[in-house]
N, C-alpha and C positions, 0 to 999 in steps of 0.2 A: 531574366529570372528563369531557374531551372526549377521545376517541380517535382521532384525524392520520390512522392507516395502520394496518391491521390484517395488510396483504399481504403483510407483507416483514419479519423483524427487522432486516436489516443497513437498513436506510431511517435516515435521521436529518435533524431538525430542523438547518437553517442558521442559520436567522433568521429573524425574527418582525417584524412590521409595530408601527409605532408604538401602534397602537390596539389591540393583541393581539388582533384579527378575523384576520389573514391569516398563514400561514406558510410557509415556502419547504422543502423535503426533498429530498433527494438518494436517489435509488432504484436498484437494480439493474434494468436494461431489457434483457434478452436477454443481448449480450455484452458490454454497457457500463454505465455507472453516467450516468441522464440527469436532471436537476431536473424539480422535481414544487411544485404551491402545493396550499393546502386553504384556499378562502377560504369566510368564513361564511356558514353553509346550503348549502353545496357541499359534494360529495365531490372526491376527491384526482383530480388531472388532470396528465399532465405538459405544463410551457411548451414546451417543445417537444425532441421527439426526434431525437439527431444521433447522428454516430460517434465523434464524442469521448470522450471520460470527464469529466464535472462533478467538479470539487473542492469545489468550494464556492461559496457567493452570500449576497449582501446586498442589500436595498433600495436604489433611488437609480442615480442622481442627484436624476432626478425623478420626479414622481409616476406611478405605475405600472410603471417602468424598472426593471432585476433585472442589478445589475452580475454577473457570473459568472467564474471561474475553471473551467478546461478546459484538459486535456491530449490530446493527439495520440492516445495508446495505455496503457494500463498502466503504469506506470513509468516513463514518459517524461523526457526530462531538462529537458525545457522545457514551461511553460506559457501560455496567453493569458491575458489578461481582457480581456471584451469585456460591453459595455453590451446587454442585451435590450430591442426596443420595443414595447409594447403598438400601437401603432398598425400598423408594418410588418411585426411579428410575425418579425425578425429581429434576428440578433446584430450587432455593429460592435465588431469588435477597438481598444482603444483602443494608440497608440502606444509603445508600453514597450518598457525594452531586455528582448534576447534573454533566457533561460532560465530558470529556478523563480520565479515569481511566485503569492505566496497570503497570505491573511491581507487581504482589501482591506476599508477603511473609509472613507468618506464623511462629510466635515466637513460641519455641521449646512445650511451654504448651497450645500453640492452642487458648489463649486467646484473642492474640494481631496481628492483622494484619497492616502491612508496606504495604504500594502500594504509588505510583505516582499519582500526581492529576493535570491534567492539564487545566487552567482557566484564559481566558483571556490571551492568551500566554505567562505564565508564570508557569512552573515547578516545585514544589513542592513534596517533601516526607509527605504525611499522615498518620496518625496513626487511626486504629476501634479496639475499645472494642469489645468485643464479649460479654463481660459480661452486661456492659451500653448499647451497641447500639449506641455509641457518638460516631463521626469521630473530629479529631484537627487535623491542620498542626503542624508537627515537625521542618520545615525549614519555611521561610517567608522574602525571600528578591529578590536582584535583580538578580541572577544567579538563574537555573535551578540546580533542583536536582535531583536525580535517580539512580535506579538500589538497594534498597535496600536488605542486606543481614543482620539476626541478627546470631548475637554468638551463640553458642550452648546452653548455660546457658540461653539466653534469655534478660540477662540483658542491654545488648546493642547492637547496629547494626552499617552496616557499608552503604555508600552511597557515591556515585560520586554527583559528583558540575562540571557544565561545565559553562563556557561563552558563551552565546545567541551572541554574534556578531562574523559574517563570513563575508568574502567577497570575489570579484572575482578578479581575476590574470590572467595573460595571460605572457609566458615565450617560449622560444622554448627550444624544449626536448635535445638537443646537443650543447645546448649552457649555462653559467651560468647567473643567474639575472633572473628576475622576472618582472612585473610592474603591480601594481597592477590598477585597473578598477573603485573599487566600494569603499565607505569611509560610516563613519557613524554609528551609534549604532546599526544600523538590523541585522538582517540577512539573507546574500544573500546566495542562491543554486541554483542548477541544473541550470550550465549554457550550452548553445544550439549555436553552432555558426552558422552564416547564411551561403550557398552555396559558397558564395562570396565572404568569409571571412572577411566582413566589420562590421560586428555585433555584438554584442551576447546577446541574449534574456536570463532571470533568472527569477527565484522567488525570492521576497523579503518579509519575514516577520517581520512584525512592532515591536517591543521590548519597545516602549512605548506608554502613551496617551490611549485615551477611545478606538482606535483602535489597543489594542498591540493583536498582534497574531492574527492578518491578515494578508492573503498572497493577496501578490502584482505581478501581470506581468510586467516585467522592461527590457528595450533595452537598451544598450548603445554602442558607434561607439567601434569598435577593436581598432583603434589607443590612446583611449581617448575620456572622454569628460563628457557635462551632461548626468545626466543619466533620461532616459524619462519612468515617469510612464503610463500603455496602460490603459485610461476609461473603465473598462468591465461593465459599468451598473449597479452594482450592483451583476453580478454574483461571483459566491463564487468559489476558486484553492480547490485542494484536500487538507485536513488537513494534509492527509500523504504527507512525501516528497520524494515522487516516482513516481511521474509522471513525464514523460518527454516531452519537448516542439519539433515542429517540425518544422521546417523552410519548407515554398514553394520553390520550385526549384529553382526561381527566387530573392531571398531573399526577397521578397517583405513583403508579409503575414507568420504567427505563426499559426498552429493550434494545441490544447490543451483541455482540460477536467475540465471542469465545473460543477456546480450545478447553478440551476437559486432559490433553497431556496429549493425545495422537498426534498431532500435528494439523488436525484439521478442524477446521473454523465452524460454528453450528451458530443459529439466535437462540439466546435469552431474555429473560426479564425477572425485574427484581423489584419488589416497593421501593420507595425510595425511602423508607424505612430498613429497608435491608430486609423483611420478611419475603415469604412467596416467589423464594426464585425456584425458575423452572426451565427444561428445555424445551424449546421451542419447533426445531426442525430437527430430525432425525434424519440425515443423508450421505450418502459417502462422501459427496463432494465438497468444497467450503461454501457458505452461504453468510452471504455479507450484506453491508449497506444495508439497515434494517427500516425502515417506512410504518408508521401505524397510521391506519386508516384512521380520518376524523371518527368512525361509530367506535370506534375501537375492537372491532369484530376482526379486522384483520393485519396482518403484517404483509405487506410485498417486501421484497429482499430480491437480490444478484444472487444467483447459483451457478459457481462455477464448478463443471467436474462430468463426465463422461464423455469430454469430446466438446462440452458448450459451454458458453455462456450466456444464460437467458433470465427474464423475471420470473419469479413465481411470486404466488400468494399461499400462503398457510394462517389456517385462525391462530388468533391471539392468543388464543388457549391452547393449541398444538392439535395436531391432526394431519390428517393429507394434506401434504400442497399440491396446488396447481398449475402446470406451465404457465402462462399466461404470453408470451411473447412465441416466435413461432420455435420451431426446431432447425439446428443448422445454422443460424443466423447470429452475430453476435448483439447481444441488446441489452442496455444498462438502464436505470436511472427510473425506476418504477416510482409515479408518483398517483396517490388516489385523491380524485374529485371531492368536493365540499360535503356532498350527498355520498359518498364511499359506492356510487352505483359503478364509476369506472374509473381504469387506471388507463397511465400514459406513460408513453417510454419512448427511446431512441432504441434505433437497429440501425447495423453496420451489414450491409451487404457485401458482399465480394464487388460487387460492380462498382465499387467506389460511390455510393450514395449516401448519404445520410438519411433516413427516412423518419418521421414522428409518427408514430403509431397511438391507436386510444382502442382499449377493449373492453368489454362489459362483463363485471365480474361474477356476473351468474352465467353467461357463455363468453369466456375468455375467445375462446377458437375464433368467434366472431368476431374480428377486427377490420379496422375502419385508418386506411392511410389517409394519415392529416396532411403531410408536406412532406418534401423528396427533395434534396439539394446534392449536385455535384459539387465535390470538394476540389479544391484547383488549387 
């Protein structure tokens, strides 16, 4: 057994060189996620550090060259791929059309690249000459496609087709049957049930019409029923479908992670009426994964943006947040005690540990290491 990366659990393998000598990782680097190789008898190095966010990479075109995907910021709605060269030790965007581009693959002679193109929430396999500089779709209908792989020869490739419509269910775990919630061409995710268990708040995105592949905040009752879409004004859900929604204590209010058009992510909240939406964090950076303390007094959330990724806390109501995790350090997953007197989190040190930390929310600074694990 060879060990990649001891530093970091969220790190992950992209791709692996043909001679499975060399590997390519995607890491967290302060307040970005930047690519990383582990070539043999070497330790883990990043190719080089930017302000973007790495989505992904594969080998190729040629030998030594590290095609890459990269976004702007967090969430972004649009991405590049751009070629890395060992010689100039820089990237070269290659010419693709505008927005979500991921999934790239390189035909055996380095000519032909496969990747995903996604536009107007709708899915597609594309093909780029290397030789023309012309991108065409290879797929063009109403299911999504992805995951290209080509044959070894080159001559053809292979791709999943999925159907865009999902919906929500609600079943108990011990018993058999189903019933489902939600009907209709979209599709629905990430559902949130309220404290109360009368609820449940989702994403819905749209699958046709000049609004296909917008997402939608949606409530509708547990037992049944219509389903109500929340007004946000015009603000924008995350592209990606990972965020989660959080219900107020009192199932009343939803708070969530937005963009108001910049590109960067803030918390909200909304009745689940659709009245009383408001912002919640006011920051340059994006501020995600939203948390409501049981009193309801506050939200912890992930703030990524000046160099960190740390917790804070800010009231429910908006006002100053609070670091709460240290500075320097990377640390997610802010979660508040039964009594909302303290929160808990994980931190990622440089030294390859995992730590559990717990602080008191009227002195954050005051923190209390619960448990420290080396990752192997």
């Amino acid at each position: 057994m060879r060990t990649l990366d001891s530093g970091d659990p969220f790190s992950r393998v992209v791709s692996v060189s043909p001679d499975g000598r060399t590997f390519l990782l995607l890491k967290f680097n302060k307040d970005n996620r930047d690519l990383g190789i582990v070539e043999a008898g070497s330790p883990f190095r990043f190719v080089a550090e930017t302000p973007v966010w790495e989505e992904d990479a594969v080998f190729g075109p040629a030998a030594g060259e590290i095609t890459v995907v990269s976004t702007a910021s967090y969430q972004a709605q649009a991405s590049t791929i751009s070629i890395w060269s060992p010689k100039t030790h820089s990237f070269s965007a290659l010419p693709l059309p505008e927005g979500q581009k991921f999934q790239p693959a390189w035909s055996a002679d380095g000519r032909m690249l496969a990747y995903c193109y996604r536009h107007e929430g709708q899915g597609d396999v594309w093909l780029y000459d290397a030789r023309s500089g012309r991108s065409a779709p290879l797929t063009d209908d109403a299911e999504d496609s992805g995951s290209p792989s080509w044959e070894p020869g080159g001559e053809w490739l292979a791709f999943c087709r999925s159907m865009k419509i999902s919906h929500i269910f609600v079943g108990h775990p011990k018993h058999e049957g189903r019933r489902q919630l939600t009907e209709g061409p979209d599709y629905d995710h990430g559902p949130a049930v309220s404290p109360d268990g009368r609820w449940v708040a989702f994403t819905r995105k749209l699958a046709a019409g000049e609004s296909r592949g917008k997402a939608l905040l949606c409530v509708v009752p547990q037992p049944g029923g219509p389903v109500r879409t929340i007004d946000l004004k015009g603000l924008l859900l995350p592209a990606k479908e990972m965020e989660a929604l959080a219900w107020s204590p009192d199932s009343r209010e939803i708070a969530f992670s937005a963009s108001a058009g910049a590109g960067r992510m803030d918390i909200y909240r909304v009745g689940r009426d659709g009245q009383g939406l408001a912002r919640v964090t006011i920051e340059p950076g994006d501020e995600i994964e939203p948390c409501w303390s049981p009193d309801g007094r506050f939200i912890s959330y992930t703030r990524v943006g000046g160099g960190e990724t740390r917790i804070a806390m800010v009231p429910s109501t908006g006002g100053l947040p609070r670091p709460v995790s240290a500075a320097g350090v990377l640390s997610e997953g802010g979660l508040v005690s039964p009594h909302s007197d303290r929160v808990v989190y994980v931190s990622f040190p440089s030294d390859g540990t995992t730590q559990l930390w717990m602080a008191t929310l009227e002195k954050p600074e005051k923190r209390t290491l619960l448990m420290t694990s080396k990752l192997i």
